[in-house]
C-alpha positions as CSV (number, residue, x, y, z in Angstrom):
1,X,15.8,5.0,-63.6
2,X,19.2,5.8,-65.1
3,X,21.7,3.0,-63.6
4,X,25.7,3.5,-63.3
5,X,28.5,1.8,-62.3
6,X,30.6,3.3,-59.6
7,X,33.5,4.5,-61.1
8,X,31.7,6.7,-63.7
9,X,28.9,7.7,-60.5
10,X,32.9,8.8,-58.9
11,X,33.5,10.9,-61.7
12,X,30.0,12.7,-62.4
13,X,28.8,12.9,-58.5
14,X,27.7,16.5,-59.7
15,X,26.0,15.3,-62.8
16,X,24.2,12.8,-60.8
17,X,23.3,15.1,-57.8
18,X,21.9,17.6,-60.3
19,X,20.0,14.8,-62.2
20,X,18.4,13.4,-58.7
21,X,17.4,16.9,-57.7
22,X,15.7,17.0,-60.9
23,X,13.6,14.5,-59.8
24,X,15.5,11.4,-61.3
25,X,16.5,8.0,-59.8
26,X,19.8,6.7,-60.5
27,X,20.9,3.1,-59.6
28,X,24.7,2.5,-58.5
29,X,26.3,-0.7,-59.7
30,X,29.0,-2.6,-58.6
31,X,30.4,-5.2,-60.6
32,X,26.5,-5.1,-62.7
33,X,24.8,-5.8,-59.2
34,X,22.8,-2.1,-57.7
35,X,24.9,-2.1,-54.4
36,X,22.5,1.7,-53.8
37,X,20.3,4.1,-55.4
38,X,20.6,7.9,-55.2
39,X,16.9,9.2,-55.2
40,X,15.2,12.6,-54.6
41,X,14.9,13.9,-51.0
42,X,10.6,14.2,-50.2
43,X,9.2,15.1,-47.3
44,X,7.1,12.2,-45.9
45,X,4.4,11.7,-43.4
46,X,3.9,9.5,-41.3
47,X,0.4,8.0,-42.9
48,X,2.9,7.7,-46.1
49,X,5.4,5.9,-44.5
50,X,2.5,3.6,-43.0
51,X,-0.1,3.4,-45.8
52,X,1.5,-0.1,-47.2
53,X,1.2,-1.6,-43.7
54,X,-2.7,-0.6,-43.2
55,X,-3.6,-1.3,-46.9
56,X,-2.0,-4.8,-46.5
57,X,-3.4,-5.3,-43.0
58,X,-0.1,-6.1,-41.5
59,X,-0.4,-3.7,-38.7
60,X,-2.3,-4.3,-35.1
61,X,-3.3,-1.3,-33.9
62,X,-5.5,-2.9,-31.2
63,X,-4.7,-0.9,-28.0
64,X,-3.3,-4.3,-25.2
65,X,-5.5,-5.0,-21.9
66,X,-5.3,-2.7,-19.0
67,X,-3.3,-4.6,-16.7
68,X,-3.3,-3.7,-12.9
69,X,-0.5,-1.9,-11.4
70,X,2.1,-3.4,-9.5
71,X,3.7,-2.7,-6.1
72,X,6.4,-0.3,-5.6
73,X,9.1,-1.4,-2.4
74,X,9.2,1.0,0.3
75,X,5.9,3.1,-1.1
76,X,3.3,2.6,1.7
């Protein structure tokens, strides 16, 4: 991952765009702390997004108990 500070990431934007397209990440730094990261737009599914959380067990799927339903006023 290629890391620059934010005045040269102001004055290559283009550079940079082209690079991340190209599959590269590039870290943005503030004052030598990364304040955001420019990375390559990929289509996701949902299983991706949630793999960590099932594979780390961190995620109850368990369906709750059927409760009864309640009243509604003025519904005989």
């Amino acid at each position: 991952m290629r890391t620059v500070a934010v005045v040269e990431a102001k004055s290559q934007f283009s550079a940079l765009l082209a690079a991340v397209e190209g599959g590269e990440e590039v870290a943005i730094t503030r004052r030598g702390r990364v304040v955001a990261r420019l990375v390559p737009d990929t289509t996701r599914s949902a299983a991706d997004v949630f793999r960590p959380c099932w594979q780390e067990g961190g995620l109850d799927l368990a369906a709750p108990a059927d409760t009864p339903a309640e009243p509604v006023a003025g519904w005989d």
